[in-house]
N, C-alpha and C positions, 0 to 999 in steps of 0.2 A: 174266937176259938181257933186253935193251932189243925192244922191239916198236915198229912205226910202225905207226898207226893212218892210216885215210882216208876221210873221211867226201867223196864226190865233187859233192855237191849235199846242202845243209842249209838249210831254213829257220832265217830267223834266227840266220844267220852272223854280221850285221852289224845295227846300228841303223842304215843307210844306207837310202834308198828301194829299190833293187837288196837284197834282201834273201837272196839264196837262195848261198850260197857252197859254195868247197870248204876241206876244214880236212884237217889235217894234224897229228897231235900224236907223240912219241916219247914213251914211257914203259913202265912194267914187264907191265900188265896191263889191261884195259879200265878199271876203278874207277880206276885212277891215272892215267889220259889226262881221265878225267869229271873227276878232281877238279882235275889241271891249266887245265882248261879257264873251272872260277870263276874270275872279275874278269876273263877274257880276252871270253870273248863274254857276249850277253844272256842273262839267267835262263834264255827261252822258246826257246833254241837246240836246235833238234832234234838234236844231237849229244848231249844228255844220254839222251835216250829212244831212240833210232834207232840202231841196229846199223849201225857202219862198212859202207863200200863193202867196203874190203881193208882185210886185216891181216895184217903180213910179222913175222916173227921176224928180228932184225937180225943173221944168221949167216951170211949168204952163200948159203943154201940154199933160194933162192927162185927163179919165174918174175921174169925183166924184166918192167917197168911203168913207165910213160909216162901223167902223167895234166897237162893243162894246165889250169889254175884257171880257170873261169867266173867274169864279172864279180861281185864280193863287193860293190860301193860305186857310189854314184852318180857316172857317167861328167861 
């Protein structure tokens, strides 16, 4: 079963000056959200080391959540 991960504010979300983002990945288990995450963001992305905001199991049996993404890039 598919899990969403959420990391709601990550250093080095981005190589943009605005560096502090929020990310969002779908996958099976935390190690396969990390490893989605190569070539997508920078090496030093705190999404490799840092334990999600939330994390939902994708079966319906969850609280509602509402998260709007902080500026990731240079405005």
């Amino acid at each position: 079963m598919s899990k969403i991960f959420i990391w709601e504010r990550v250093d080095e979300a981005t190589c943009n000056y605005h560096d502090e983002g929020g990310i969002v990945v779908v996958a099976d288990d935390l190690d396969d959200a990390r490893r989605t995450l190569v070539g997508q963001v920078p090496e030093n992305c705190g999404a490799f080391n840092e334990e999600p905001t939330r994390a939902f199991d994708l079966n319906g049996n969850h609280d509602r959540y509402t998260f709007v993404f902080p500026d990731a890039g240079c405005c």
